[in-house]
MDAnalysis code that builds the backbone (N, CA, C; Angstrom):
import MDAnalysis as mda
import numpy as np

u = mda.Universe.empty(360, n_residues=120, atom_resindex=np.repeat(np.arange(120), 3), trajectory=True)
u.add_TopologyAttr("name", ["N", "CA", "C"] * 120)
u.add_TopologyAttr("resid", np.arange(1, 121))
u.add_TopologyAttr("resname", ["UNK", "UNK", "UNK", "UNK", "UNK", "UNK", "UNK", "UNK", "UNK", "UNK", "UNK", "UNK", "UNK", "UNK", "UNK", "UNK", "UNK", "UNK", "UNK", "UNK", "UNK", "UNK", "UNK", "UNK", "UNK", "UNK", "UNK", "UNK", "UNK", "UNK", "UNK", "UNK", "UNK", "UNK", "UNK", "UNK", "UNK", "UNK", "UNK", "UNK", "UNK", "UNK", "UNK", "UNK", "UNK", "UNK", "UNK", "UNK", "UNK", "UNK", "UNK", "UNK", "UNK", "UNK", "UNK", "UNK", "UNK", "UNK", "UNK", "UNK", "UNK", "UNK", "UNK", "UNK", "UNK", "UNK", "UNK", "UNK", "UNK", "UNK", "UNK", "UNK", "UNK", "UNK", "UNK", "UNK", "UNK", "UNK", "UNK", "UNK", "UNK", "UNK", "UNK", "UNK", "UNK", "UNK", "UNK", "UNK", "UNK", "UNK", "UNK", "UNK", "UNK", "UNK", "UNK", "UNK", "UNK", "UNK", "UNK", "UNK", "UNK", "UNK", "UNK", "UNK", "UNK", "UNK", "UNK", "UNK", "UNK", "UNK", "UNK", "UNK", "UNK", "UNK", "UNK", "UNK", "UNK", "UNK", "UNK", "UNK"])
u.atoms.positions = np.array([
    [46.574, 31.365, 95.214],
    [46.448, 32.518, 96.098],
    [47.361, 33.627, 95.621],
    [46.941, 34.197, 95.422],
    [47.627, 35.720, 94.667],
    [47.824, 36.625, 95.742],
    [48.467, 37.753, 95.846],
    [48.779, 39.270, 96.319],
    [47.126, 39.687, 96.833],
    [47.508, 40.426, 97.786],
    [46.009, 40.627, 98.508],
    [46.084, 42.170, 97.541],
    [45.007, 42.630, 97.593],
    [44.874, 43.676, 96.773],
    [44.501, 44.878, 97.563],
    [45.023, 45.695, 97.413],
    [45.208, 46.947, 98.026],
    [45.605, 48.479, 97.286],
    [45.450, 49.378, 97.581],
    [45.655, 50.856, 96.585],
    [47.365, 50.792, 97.868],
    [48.098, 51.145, 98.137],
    [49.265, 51.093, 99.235],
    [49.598, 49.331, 99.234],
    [50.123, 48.959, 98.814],
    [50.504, 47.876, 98.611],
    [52.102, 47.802, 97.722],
    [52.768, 47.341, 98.199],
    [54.497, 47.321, 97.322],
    [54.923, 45.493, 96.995],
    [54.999, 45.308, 96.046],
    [55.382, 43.689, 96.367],
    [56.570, 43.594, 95.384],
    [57.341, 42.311, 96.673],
    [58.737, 42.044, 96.025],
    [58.147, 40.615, 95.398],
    [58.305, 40.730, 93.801],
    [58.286, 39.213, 93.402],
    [59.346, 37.998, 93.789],
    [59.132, 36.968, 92.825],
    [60.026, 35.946, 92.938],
    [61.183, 35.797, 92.944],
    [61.614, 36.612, 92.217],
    [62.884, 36.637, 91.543],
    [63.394, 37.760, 92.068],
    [62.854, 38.613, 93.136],
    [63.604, 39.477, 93.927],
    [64.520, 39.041, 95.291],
    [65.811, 39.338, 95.380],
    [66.562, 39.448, 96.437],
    [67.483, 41.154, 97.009],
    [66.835, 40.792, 98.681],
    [67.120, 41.972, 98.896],
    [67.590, 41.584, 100.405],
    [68.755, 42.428, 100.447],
    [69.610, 42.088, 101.634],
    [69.954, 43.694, 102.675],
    [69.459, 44.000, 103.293],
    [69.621, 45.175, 104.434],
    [68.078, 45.465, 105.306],
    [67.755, 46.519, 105.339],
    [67.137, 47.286, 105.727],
    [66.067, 47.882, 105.530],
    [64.422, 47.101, 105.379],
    [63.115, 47.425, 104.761],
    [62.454, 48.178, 105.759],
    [62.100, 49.505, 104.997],
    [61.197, 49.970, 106.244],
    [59.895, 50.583, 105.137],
    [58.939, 51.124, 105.817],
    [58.106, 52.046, 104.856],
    [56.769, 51.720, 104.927],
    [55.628, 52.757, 104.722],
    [54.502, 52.970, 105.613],
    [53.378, 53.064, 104.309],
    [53.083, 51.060, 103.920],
    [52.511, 50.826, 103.415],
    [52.715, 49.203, 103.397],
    [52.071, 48.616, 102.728],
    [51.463, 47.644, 102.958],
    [52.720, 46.764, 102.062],
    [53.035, 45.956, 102.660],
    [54.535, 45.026, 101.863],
    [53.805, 43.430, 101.722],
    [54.235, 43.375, 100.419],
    [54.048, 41.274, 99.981],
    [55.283, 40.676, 99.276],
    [55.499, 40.042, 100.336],
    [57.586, 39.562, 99.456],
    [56.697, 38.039, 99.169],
    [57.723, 37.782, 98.448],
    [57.162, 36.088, 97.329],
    [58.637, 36.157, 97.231],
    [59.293, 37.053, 97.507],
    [61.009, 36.850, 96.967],
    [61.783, 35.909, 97.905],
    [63.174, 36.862, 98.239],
    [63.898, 36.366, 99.588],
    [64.450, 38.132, 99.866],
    [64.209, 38.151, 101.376],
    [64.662, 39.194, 101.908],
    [65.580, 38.870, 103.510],
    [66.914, 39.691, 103.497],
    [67.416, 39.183, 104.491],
    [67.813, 40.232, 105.238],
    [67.593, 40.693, 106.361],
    [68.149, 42.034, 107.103],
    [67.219, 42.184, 108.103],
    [66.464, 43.416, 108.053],
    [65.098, 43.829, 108.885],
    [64.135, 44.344, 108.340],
    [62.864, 44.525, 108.864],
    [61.553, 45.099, 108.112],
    [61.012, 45.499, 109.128],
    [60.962, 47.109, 108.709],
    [59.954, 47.744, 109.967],
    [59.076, 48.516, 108.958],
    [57.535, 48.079, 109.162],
    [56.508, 48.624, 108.963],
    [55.551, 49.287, 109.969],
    [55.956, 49.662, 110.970],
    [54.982, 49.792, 112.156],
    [53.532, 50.071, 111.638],
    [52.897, 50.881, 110.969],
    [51.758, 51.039, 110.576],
    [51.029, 50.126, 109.780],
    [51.559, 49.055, 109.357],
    [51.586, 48.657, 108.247],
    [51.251, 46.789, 108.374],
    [51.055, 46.323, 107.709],
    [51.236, 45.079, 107.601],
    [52.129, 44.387, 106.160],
    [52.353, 43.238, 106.409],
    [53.794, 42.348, 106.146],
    [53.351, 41.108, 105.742],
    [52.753, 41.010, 104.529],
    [52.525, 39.602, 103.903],
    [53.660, 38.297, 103.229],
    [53.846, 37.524, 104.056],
    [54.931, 36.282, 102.908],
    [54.101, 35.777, 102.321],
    [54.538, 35.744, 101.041],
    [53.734, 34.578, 100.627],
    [54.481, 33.077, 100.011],
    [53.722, 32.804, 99.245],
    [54.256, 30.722, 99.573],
    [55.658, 30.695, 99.000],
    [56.255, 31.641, 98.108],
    [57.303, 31.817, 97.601],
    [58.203, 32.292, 98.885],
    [57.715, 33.372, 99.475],
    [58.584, 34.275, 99.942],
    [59.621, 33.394, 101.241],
    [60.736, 33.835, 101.406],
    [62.078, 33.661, 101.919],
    [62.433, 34.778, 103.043],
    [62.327, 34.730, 104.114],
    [62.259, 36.251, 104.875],
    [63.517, 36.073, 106.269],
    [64.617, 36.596, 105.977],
    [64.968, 35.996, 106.954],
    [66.227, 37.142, 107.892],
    [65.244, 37.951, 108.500],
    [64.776, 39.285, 109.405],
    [64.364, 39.026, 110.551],
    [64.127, 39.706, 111.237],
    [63.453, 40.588, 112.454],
    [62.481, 41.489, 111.666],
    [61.019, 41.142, 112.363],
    [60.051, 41.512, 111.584],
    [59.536, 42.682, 112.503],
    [58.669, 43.791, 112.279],
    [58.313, 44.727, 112.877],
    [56.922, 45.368, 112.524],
    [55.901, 44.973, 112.503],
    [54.846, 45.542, 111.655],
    [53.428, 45.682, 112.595],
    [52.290, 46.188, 111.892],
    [51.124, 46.013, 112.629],
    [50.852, 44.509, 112.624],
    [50.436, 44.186, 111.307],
    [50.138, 42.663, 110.998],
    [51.216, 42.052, 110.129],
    [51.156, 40.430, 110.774],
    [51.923, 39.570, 109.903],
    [50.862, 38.425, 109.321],
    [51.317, 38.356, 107.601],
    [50.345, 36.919, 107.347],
    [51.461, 36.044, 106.642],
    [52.017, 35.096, 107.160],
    [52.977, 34.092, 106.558],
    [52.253, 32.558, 106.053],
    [53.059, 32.721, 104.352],
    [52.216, 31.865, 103.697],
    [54.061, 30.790, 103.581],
    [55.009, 31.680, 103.398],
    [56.145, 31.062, 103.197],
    [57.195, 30.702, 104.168],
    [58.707, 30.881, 104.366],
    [59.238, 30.805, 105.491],
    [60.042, 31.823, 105.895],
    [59.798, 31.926, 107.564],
    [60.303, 33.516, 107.903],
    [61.122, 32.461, 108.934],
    [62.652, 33.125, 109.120],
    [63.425, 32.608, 110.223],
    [63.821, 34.792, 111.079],
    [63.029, 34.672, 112.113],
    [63.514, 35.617, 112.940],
    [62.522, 36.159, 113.143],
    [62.636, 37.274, 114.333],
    [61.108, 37.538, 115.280],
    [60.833, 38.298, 114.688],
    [59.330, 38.277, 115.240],
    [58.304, 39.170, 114.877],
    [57.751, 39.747, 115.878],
    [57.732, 41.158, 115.718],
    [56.898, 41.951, 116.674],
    [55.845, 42.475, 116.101],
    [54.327, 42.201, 116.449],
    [53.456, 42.839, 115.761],
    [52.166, 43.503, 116.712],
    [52.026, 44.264, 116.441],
    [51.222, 44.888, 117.553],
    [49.603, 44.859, 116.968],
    [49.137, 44.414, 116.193],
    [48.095, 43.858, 116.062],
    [48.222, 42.250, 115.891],
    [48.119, 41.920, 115.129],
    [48.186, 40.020, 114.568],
    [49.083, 39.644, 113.999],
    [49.207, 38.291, 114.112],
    [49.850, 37.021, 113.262],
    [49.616, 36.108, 113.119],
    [49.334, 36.030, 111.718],
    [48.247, 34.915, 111.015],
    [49.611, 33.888, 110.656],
    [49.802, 32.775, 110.764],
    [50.567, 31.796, 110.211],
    [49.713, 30.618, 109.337],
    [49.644, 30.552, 108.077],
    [48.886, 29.603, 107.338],
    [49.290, 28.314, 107.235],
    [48.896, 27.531, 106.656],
    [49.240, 25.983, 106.641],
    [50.668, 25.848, 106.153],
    [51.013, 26.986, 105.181],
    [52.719, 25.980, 104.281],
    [53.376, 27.271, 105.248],
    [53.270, 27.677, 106.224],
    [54.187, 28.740, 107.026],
    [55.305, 27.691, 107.721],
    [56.756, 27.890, 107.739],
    [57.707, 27.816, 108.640],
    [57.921, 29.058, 109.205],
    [58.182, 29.118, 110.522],
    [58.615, 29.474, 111.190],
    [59.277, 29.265, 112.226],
    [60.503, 30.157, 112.321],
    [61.598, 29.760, 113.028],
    [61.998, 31.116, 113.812],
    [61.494, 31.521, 115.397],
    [61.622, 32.489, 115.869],
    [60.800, 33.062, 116.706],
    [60.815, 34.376, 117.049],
    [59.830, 34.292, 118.498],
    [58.335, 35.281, 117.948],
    [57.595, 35.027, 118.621],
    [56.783, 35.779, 118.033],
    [56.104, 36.665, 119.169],
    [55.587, 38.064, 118.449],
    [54.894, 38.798, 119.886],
    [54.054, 39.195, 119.544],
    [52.750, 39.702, 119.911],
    [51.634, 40.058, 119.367],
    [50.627, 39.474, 120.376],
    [49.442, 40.598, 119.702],
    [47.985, 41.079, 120.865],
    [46.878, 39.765, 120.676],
    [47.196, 39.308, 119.241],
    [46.515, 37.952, 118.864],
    [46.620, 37.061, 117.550],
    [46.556, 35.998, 117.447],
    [48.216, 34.790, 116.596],
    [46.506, 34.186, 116.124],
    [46.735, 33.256, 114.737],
    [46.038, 32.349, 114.274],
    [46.600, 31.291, 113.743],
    [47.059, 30.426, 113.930],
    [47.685, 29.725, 113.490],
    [46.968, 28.245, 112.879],
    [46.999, 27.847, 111.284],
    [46.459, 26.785, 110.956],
    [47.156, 26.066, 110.788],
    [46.215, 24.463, 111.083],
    [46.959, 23.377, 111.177],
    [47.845, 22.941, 109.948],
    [48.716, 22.599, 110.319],
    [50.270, 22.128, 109.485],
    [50.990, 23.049, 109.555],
    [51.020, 24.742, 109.921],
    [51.526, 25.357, 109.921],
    [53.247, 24.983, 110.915],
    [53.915, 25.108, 110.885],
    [55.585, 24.919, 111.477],
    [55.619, 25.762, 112.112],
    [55.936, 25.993, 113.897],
    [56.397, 27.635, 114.561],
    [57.562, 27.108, 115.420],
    [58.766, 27.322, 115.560],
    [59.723, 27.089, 116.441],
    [60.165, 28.271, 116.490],
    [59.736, 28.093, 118.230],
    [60.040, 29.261, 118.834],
    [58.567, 30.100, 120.139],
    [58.938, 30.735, 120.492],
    [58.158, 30.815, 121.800],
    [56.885, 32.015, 121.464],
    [55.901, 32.376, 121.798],
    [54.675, 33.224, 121.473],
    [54.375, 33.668, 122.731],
    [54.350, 35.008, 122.397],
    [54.047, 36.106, 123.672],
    [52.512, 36.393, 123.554],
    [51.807, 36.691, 123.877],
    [50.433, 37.332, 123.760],
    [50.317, 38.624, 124.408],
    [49.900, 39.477, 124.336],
    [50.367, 41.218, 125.050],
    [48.682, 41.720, 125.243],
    [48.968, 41.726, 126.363],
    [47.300, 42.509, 126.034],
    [47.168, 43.559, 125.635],
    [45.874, 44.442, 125.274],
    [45.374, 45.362, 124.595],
    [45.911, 46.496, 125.853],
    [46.453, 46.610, 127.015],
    [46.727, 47.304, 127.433],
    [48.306, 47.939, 127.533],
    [48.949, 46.812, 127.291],
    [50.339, 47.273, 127.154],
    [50.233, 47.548, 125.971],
    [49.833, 46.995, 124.738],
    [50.087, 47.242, 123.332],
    [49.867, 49.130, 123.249],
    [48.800, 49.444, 123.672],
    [48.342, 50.984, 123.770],
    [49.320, 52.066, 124.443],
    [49.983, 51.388, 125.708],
    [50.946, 52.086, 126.397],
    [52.461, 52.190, 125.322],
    [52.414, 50.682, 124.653],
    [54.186, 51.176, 124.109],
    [53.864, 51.976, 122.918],
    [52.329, 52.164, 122.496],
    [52.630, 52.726, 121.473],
    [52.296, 54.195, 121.411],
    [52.441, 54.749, 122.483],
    [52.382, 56.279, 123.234],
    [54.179, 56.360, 123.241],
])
């Protein structure tokens, strides 16, 4: 499974480590380790089976292939795949989660009506 492909797309490889403050209004794929925060609001936030994420997440969409320790706020989805750990809370309008996937920690569901209000 490779990098989803996209024209707006930024990806941190393997061998990247990055420690503070990710923000930016395009499409992010870490395979690395990142430790601080990530705010994409517009945007979506791919781990993949490599990736190491260990933030407070902030994005439209999340798809975790690797392990994320810390919440996620996403105001569209969060996909958690089979080799996903997760360790933290999660919030969002609607979650997929496949079997074997790991989630510790509690899941909010928000309806389509508050999601619209916070984001006024």
């Amino acid at each position: 499974m490779g990098a989803p492909v996209s024209a707006n797309l930024a990806q941190i490889g393997k061998s990247v480590v990055i420690k503070g403050e990710l923000s930016g209004s395009e499409d992010l794929y870490v395979d690395g380790q990142v430790e601080g925060s990530i705010a994409l609001k517009g945007n979506s936030l791919t781990v993949g089976p490599n990736g190491q994420v260990k933030a407070n997440v902030e994005a439209k969409g999340v798809v975790v292939q690797g392990k994320l320790d810390g919440n996620v706020q996403a105001s569209d989805r969060v996909e958690l795949r089979k080799s996903a750990v997760v360790n933290g809370d999660i919030s969002t309008q609607r979650i997929s989660i496949e079997e074997g996937a790991y989630l510790k920690g509690k899941v909010d569901i928000q309806g389509k009506s508050e999601g619209k209000s916070a984001a006024k």
